[in-house]
C-alpha positions in Angstrom: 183.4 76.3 104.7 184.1 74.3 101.5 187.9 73.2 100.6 188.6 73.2 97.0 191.1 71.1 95.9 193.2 69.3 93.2 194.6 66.1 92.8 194.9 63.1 90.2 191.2 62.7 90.3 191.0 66.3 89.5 188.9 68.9 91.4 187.3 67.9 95.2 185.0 69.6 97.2 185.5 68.8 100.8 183.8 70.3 104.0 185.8 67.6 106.2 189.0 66.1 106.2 191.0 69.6 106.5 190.9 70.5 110.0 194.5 70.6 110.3 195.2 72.8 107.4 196.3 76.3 107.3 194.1 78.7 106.3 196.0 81.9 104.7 193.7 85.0 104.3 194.1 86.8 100.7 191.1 89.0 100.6 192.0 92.9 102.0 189.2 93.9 104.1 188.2 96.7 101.8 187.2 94.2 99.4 184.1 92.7 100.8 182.4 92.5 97.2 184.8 90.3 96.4 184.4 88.3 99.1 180.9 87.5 98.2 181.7 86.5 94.9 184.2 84.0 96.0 182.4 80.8 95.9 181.0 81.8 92.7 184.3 82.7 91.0 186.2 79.6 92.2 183.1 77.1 91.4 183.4 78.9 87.4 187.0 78.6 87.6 187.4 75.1 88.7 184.8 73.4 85.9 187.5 74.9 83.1 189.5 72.2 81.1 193.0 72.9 83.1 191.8 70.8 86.1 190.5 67.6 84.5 191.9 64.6 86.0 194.3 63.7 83.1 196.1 66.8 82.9 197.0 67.0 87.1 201.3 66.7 86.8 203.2 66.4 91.0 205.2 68.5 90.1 204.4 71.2 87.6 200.3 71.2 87.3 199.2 70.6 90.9 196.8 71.5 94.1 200.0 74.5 94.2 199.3 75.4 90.9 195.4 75.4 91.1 195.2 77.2 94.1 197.8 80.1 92.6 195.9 79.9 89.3 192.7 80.5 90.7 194.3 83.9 92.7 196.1 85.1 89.5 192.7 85.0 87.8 191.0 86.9 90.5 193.8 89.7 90.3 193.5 89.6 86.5 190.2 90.7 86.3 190.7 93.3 89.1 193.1 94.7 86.6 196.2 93.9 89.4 199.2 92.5 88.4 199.7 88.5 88.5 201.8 86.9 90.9 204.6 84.1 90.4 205.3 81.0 92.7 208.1 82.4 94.7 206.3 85.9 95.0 202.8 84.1 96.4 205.1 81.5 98.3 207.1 84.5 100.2 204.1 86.8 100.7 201.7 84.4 101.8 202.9 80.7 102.7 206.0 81.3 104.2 204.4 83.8 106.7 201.7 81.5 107.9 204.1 78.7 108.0 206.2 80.3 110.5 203.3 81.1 112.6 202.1 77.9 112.5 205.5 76.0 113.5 206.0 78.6 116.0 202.5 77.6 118.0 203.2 74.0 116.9 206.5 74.4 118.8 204.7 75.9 122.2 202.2 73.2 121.9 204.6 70.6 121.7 207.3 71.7 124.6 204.0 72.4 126.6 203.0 69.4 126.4 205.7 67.4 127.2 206.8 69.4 130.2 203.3 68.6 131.6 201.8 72.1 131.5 198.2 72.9 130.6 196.1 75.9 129.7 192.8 76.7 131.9 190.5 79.5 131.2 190.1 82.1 133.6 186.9 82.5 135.1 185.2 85.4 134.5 185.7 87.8 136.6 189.6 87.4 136.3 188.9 87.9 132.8 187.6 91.6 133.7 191.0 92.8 135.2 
């Protein structure tokens, strides 16, 4: 798909460049209407004045504060209550963090104890 993000330069569109990101899911699976208005919502959000160029701040108006802005607003007009930085950070980022160092950390001892993964073939996949 199509990475939004924020910077200095202000708002990027991007369908390279982020294979090695982590992708954290936020939409419940009962809310498949919402997933089709996605694109939509964040392409409306992201032309509004907070995310020109000028106004991007490291540390207090960043690609952080974007990406939680843009969320808040989605639960805002779902009529849900908004969520802070260390609420999003603990419910969301720290989760998939954890998962990712964890298969990061297999990978790496893996690797440098010479082991390798083959696929079964299939009939040993049957059993």
């Amino acid at each position: 798909g199509v990475v939004y993000n924020y910077n200095e330069e202000g708002i990027h569109r991007a369908e390279t460049g982020w294979e090695q990101c982590i992708s954290i899911p936020l939409v419940q699976p009962d809310a498949f209407g919402l997933l089709q208005q996605w694109d939509e919502l964040l392409e409306e959000f992201s032309v509004g004045e907070a995310w020109l160029p000028h106004r991007y701040e490291e540390h207090d108006h960043n690609c952080y504060t974007y990406a939680l802005a843009f969320i808040n607003s989605v639960l805002t007009a779902q009529g849900k209550r908004q969520m802070s930085k260390s609420e999003f950070t603990e419910k969301f980022v720290i989760p998939q963090t954890k998962k990712a160092s964890k298969y990061i950390t297999l990978h790496q001892e893996l690797t440098a104890n010479d082991f390798y993964i083959v696929p079964l073939p299939d009939q040993e996949k049957q059993c």
